[in-house]
N, C-alpha and C positions, 0 to 999 in steps of 0.2 A: 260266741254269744249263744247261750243258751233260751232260745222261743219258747221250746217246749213245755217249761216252769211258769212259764211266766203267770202271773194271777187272772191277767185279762181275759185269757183261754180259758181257767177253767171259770172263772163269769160268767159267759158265752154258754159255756154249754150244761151250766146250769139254770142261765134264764132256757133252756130247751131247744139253741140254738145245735144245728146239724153239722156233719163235719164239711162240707162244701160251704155254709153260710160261714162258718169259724173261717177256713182258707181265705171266701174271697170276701169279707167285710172287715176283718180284724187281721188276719195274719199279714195281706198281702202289703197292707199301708203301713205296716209298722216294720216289715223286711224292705220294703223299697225306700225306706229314708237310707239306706247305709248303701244304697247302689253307687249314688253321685259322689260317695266318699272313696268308697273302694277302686271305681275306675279312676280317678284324680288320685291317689295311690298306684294304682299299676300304671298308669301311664307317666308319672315322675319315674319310678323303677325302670321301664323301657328307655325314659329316653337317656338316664343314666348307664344304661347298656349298650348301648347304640351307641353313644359319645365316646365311648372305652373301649368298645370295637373300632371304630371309627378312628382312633388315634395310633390302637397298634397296624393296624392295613396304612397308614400312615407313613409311621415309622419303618415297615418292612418295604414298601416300594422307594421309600428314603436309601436306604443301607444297601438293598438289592438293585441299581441302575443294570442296565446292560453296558454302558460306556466305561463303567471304573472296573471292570474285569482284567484290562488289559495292562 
């Protein structure tokens, strides 16, 4: 996602708006709607990595007993 282009910014700072008012009136609330997407994305990914960790440590204390050595 490209902010940079976007038209709203240069709006901004053609009504005479500064670069710290551009950051925090316009930039901040239009990058922060994608926060609660992306962690709800990385934390499906984790927990599908973890589930698939979790199954071969599984499997290897399965196969590897101490008792069927013998």
């Amino acid at each position: 996602m490209s902010v940079k282009t976007e038209l709203f910014l240069e709006a901004a700072q053609a009504m005479g708006a500064n670069t710290c008012q551009v950051l925090s009136k316009y930039l901040f609330f239009y990058v922060i709607q994608s926060v609660p997407v992306l962690f709800t994305l990385n934390a499906a990914n984790a927990i599908l990595v973890l589930g698939g960790l979790g199954f071969l440590v599984w499997d290897y204390q399965k196969k590897h007993r101490n008792g069927d050595m013998i």
